[in-house]
BALOBA-1460 file (C-alpha; in Angstrom, 3 decimals):
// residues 264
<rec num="1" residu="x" x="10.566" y="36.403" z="-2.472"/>
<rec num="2" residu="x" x="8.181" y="34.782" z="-0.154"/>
<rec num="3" residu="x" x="9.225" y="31.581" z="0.091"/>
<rec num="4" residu="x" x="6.407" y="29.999" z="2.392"/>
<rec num="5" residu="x" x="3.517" y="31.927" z="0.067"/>
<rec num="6" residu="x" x="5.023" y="29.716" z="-3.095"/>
<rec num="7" residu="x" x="5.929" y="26.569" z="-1.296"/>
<rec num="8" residu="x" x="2.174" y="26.175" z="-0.280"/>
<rec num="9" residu="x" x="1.476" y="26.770" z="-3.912"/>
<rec num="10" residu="x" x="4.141" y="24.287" z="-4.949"/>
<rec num="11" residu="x" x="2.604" y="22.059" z="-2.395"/>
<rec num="12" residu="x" x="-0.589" y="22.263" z="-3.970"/>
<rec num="13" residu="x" x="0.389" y="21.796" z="-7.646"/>
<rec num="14" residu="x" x="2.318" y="18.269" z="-6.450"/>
<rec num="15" residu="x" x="-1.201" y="17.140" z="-4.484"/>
<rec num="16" residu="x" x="-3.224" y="17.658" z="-7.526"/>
<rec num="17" residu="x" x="-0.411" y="15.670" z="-9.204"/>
<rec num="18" residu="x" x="-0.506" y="12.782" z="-6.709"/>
<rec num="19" residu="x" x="-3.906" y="12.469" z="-7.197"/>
<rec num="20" residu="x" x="-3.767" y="11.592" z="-11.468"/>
<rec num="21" residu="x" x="-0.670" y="9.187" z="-10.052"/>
<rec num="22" residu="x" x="-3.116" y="7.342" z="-7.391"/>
<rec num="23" residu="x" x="-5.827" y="7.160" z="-10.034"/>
<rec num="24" residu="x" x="-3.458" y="5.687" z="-12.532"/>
<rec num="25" residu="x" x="-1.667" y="2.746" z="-9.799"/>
<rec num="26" residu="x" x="-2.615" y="-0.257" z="-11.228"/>
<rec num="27" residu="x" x="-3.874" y="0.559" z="-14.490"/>
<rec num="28" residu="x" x="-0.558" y="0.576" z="-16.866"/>
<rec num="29" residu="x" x="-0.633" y="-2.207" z="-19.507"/>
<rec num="30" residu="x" x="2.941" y="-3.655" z="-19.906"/>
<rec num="31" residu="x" x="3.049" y="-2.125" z="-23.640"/>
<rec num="32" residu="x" x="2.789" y="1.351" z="-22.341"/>
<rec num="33" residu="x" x="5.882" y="0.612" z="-20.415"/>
<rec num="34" residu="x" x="9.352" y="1.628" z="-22.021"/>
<rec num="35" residu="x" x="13.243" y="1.425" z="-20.954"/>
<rec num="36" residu="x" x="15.127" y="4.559" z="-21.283"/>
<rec num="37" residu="x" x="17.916" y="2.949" z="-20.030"/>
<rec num="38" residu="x" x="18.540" y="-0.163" z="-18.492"/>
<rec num="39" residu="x" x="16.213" y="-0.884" z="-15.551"/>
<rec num="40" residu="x" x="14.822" y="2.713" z="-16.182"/>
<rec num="41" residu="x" x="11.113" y="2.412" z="-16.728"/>
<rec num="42" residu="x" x="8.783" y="5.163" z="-17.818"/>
<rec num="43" residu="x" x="5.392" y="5.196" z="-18.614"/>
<rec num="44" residu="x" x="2.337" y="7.639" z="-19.815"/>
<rec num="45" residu="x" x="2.025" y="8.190" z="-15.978"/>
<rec num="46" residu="x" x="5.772" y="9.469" z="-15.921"/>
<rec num="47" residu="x" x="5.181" y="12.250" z="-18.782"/>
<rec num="48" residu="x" x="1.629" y="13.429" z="-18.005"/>
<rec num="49" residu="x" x="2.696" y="13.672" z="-14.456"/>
<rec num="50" residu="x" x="5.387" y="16.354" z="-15.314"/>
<rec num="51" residu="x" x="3.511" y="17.881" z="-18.003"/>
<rec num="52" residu="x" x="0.940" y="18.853" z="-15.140"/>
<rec num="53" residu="x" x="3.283" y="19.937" z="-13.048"/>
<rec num="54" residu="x" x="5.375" y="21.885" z="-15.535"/>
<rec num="55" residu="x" x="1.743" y="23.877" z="-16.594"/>
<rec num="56" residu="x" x="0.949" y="24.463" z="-12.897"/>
<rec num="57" residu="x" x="4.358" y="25.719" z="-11.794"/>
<rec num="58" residu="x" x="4.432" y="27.682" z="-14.686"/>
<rec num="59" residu="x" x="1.953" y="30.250" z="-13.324"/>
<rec num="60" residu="x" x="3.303" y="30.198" z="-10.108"/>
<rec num="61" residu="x" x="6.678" y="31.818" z="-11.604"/>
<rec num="62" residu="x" x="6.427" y="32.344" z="-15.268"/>
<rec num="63" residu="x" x="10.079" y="33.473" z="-14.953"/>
<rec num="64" residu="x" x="11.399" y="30.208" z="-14.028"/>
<rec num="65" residu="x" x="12.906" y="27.716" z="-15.982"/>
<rec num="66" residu="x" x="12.649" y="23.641" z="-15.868"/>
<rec num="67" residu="x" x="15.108" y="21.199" z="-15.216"/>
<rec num="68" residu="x" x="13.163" y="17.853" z="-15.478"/>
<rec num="69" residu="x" x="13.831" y="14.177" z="-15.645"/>
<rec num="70" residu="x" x="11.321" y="13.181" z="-18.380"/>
<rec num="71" residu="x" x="12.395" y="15.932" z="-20.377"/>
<rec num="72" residu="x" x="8.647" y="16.893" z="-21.615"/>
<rec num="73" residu="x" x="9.544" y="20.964" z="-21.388"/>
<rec num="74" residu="x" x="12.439" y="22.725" z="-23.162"/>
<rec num="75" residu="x" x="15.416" y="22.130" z="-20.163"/>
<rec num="76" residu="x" x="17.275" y="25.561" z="-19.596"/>
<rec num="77" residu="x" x="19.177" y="27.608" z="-16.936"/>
<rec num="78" residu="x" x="17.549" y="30.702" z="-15.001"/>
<rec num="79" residu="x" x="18.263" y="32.418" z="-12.422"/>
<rec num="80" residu="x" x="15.062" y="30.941" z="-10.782"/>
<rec num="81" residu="x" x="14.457" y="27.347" z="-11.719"/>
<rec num="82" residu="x" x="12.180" y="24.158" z="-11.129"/>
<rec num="83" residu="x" x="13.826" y="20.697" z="-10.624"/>
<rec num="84" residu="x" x="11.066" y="18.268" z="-11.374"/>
<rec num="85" residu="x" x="10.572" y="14.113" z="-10.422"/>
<rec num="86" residu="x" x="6.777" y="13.251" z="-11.536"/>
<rec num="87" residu="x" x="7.252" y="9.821" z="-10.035"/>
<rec num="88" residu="x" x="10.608" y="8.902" z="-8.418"/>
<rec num="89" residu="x" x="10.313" y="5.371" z="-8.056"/>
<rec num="90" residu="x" x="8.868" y="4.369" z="-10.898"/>
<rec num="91" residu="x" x="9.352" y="0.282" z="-11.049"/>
<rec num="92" residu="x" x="8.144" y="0.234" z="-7.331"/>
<rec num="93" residu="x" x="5.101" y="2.602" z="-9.085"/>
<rec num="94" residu="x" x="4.648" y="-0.243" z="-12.157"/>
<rec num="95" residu="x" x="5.108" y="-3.406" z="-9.497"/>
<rec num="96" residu="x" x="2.167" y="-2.489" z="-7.345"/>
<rec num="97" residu="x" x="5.038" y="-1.372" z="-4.638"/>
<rec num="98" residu="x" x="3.315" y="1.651" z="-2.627"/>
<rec num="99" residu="x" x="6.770" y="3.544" z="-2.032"/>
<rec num="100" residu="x" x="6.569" y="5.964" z="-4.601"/>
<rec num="101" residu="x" x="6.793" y="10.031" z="-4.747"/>
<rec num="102" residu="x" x="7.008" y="13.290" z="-5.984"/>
<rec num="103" residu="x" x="9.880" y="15.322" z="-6.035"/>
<rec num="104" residu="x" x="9.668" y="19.450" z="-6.638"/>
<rec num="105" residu="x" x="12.887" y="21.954" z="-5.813"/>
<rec num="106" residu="x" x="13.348" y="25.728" z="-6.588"/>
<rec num="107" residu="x" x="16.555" y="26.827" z="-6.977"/>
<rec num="108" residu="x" x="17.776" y="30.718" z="-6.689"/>
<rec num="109" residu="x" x="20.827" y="31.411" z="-8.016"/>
<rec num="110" residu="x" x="23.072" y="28.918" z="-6.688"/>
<rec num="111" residu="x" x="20.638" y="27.996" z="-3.601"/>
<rec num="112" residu="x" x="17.702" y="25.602" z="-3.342"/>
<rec num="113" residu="x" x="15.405" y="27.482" z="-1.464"/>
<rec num="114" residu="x" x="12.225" y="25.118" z="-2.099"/>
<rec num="115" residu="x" x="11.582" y="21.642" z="-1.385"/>
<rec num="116" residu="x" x="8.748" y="19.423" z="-1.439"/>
<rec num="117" residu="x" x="7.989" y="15.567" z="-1.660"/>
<rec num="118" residu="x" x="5.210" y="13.827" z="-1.413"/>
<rec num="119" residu="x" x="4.899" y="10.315" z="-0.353"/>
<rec num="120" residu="x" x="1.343" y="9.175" z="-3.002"/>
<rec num="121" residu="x" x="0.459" y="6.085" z="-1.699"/>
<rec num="122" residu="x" x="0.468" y="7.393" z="1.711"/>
<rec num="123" residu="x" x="-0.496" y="10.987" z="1.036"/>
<rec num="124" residu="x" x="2.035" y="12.542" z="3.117"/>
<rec num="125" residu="x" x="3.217" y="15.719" z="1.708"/>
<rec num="126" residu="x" x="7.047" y="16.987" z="3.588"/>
<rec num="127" residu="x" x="7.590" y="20.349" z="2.501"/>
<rec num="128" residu="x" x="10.559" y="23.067" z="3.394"/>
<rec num="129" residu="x" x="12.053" y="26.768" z="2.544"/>
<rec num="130" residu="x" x="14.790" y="28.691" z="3.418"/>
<rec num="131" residu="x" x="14.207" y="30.005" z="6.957"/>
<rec num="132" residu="x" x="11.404" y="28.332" z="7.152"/>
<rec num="133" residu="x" x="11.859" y="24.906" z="8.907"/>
<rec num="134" residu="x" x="10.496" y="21.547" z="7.174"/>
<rec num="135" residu="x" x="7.407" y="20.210" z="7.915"/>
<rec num="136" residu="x" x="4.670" y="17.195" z="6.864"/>
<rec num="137" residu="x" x="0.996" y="17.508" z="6.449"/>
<rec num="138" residu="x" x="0.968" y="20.972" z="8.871"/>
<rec num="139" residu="x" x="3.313" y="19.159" z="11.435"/>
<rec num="140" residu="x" x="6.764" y="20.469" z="12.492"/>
<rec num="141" residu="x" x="9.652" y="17.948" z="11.634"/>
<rec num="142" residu="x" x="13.043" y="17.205" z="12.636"/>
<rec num="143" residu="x" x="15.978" y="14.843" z="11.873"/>
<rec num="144" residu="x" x="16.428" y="12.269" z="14.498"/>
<rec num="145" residu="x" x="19.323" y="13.410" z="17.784"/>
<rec num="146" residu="x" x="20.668" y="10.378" z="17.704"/>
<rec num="147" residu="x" x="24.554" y="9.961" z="17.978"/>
<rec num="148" residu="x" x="25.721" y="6.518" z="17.892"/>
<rec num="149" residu="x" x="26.077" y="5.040" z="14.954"/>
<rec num="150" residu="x" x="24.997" y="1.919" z="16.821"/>
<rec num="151" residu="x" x="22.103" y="3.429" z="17.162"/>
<rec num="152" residu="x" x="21.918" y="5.038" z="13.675"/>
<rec num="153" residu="x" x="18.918" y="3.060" z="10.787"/>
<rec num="154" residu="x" x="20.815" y="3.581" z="7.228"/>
<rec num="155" residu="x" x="19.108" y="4.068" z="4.117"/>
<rec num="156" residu="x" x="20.287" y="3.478" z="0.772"/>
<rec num="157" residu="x" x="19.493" y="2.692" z="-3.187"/>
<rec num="158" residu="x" x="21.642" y="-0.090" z="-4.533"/>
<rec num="159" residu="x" x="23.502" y="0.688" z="-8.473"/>
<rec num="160" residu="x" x="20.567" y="-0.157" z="-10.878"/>
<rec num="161" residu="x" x="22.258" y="0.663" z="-14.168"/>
<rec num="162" residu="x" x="25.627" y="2.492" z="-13.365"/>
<rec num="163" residu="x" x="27.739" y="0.131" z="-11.772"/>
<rec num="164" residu="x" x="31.104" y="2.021" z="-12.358"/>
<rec num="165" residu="x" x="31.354" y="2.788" z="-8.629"/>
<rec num="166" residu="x" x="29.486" y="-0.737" z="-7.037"/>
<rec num="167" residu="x" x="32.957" y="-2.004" z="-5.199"/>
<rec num="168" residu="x" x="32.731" y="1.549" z="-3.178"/>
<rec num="169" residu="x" x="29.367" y="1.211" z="-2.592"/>
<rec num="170" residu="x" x="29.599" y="-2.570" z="-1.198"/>
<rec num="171" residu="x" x="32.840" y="-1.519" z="1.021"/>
<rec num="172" residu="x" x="30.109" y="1.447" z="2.606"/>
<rec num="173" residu="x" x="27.413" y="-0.401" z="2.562"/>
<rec num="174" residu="x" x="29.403" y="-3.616" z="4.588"/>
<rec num="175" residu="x" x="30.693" y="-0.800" z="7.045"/>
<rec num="176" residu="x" x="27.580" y="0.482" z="7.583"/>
<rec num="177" residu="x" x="25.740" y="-2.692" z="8.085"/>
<rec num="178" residu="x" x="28.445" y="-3.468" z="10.697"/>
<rec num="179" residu="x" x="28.490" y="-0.058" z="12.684"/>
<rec num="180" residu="x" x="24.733" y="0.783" z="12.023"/>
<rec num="181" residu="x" x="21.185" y="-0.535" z="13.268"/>
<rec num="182" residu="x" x="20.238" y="-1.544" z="9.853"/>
<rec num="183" residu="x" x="20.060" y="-1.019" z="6.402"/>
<rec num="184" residu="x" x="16.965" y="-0.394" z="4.398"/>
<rec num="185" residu="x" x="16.489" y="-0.295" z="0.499"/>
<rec num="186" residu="x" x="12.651" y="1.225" z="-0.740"/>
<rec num="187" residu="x" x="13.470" y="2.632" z="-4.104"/>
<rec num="188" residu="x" x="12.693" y="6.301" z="-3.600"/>
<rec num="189" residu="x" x="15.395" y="8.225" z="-2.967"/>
<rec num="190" residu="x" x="13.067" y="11.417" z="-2.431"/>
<rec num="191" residu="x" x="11.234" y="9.742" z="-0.199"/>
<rec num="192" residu="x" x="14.419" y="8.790" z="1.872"/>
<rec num="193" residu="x" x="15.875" y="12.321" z="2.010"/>
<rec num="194" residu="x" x="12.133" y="13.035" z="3.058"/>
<rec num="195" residu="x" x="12.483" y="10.448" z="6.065"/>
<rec num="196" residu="x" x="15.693" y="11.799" z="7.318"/>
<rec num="197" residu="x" x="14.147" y="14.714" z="7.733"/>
<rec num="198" residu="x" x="11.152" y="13.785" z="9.387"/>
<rec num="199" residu="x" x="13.320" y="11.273" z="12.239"/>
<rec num="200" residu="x" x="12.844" y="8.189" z="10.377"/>
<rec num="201" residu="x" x="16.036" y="7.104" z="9.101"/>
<rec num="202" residu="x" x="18.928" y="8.499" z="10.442"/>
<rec num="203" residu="x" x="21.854" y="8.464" z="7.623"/>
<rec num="204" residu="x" x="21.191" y="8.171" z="3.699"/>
<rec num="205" residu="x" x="23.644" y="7.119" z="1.094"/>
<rec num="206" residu="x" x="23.626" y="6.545" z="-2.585"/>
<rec num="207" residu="x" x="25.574" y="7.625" z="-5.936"/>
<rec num="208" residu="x" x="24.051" y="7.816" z="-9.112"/>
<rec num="209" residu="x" x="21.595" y="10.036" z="-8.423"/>
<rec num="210" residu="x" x="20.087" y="13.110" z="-10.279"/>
<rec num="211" residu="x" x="19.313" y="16.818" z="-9.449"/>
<rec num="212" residu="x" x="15.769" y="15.977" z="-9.364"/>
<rec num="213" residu="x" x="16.143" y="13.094" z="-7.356"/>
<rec num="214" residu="x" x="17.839" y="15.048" z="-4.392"/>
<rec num="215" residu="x" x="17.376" y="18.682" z="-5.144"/>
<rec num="216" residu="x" x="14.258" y="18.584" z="-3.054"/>
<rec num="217" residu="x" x="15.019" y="16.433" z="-0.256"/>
<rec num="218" residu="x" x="18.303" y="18.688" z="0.213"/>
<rec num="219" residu="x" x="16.406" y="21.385" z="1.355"/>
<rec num="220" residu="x" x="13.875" y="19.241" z="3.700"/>
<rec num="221" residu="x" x="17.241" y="17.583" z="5.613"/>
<rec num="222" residu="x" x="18.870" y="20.466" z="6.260"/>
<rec num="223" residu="x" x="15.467" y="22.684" z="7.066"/>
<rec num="224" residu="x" x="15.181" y="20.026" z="9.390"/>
<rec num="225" residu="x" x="18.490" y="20.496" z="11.249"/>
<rec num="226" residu="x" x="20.274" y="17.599" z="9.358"/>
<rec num="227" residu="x" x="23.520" y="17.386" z="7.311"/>
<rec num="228" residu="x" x="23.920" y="17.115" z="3.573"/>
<rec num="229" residu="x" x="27.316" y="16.604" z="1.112"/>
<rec num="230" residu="x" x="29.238" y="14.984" z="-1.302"/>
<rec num="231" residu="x" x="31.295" y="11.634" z="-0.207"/>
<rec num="232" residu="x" x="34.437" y="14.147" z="0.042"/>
<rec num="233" residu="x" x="32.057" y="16.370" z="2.914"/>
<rec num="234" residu="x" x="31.543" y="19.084" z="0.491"/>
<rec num="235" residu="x" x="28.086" y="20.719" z="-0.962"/>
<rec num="236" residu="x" x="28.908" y="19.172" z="-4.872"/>
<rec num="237" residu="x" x="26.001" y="16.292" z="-4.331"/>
<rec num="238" residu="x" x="24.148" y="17.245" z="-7.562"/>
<rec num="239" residu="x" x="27.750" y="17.738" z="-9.681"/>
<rec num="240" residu="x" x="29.083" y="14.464" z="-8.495"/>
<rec num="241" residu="x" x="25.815" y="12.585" z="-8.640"/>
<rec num="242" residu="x" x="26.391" y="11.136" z="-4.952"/>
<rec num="243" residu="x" x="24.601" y="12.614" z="-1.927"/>
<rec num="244" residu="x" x="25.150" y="11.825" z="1.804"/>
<rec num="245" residu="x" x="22.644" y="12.720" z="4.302"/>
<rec num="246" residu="x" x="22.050" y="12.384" z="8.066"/>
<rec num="247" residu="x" x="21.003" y="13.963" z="11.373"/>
<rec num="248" residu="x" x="24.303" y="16.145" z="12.770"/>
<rec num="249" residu="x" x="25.124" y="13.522" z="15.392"/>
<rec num="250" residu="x" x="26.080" y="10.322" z="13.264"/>
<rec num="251" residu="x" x="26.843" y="12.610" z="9.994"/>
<rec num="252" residu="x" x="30.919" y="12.822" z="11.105"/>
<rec num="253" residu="x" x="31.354" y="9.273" z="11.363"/>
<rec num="254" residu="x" x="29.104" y="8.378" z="8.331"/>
<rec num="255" residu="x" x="31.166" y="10.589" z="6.516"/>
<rec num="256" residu="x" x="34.406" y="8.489" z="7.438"/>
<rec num="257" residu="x" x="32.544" y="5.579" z="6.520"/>
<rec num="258" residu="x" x="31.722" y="6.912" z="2.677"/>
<rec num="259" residu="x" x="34.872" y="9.255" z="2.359"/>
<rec num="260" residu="x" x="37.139" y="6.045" z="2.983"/>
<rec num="261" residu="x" x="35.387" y="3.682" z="0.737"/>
<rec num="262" residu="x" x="34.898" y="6.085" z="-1.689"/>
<rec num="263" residu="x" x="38.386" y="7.500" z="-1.930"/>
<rec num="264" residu="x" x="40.302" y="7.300" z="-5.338"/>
């Protein structure tokens, strides 16, 4: 398969997307508004957002299957298969909060081997593929070399609904806001994955978190020369719904920092 050839298709299915998302900011009444879940908002912008990308990506690779978070096409295995966010960061979408993206992975067996997010408000598009590097709007990218964790600006997404594992995440977070430059909270976790890779942050940390919402950033972090696991160190991120990700210099001792507060 040639992985760059459908990545700049992908690329272009997500920037038609983004631009029905841009047209929509501001215009949702509060009845179209639902809660799936608590503090999970989704809207008309939500479904028809996936619905175009599902139809698009669809005659890319009529082969492939969906896995989506909106659930608006039948969700199955395949070899070959799509792992859709229309809008990760929905609320910040809703509030008028321009930190808000679009998520896109192909998977390959057991291997993501596509990535692409794209940052709407902003209309930065980072995309990735196996072999292939990571990149944003035609520009090379690369995780940050920094290796101090002094040094280090953390990323995270505070527990919104499942707070199960919140005394973990407040022991990491405390270390990290100790050992680290800083600690920032936007409400895309795409987009962060999407930062790593391109310098901006240096470590990311959250649990909770979905295929779709990490399936794509995955590939652009470690395209980009950066690290990606489970709190234990190993590759399980999507099984255990927990992702760690950071350039290779700080990712040892982040991975103390998460590994002992998230022990059992």
């Amino acid at each position: 398969m040639n992985y760059e050839h459908f990545t700049r298709l992908t690329c272009q299915a997500v920037q038609e997307t983004a631009t029905f998302i841009r047209a929509e900011t501001g215009r949702v009444e509060p009845g179209q508004i639902e809660e799936k879940f608590l503090n999970g908002l989704v809207s008309y912008v939500d479904r028809t957002a996936e619905e175009m990308l599902v139809e698009r990506l669809s005659h890319i690779l009529p082969e492939a299957a969906f896995i989506t978070e909106e659930e608006t096409v039948v969700q199955s295995d395949a070899d070959l298969q799509w792992i859709i966010d229309p809008l990760d960061g929905t609320t910040n979408f809703l509030y008028g909060i321009p930190q808000f993206s679009i998520s896109v992975a192909l998977k390959s067996g057991d291997e993501l081997v596509i990535g692409v997010v794209q940052h709407v408000p902003a209309d930065e598009i980072f995309y990735a593929w196996k072999g292939g590097g990571a990149w944003c709007n035609g520009k090379p990218i690369h995780a940050s070399r920094r290796a101090e964790m002094r040094q280090a600006l953390i990323s995270t997404g505070f527990p919104y609904h499942n707070f199960s594992r919140a005394d973990a995440y407040f022991a990491a977070l405390r270390a990290f806001m100790r050992e680290g430059r800083g600690v920032r909270r936007f409400g895309s976790a795409a987009l962060d994955l999407a930062w790593v890779a391109a310098g901006r942050f240096d470590v990311f940390f959250e649990y909770g978190l979905n295929a779709w919402d990490v399936a794509a950033g995955a590939v652009l972090v470690r395209e980009a020369g950066g690290m990606v696991s489970d709190f234990g160190g190993g590759d399980d991120f999507i099984g255990k719904y927990e992702m760690l990700a950071c350039n290779a210099g700080v990712y040892g001792k982040a991975l103390e920092v998460v590994r002992e507060a998230f022990a059992d």
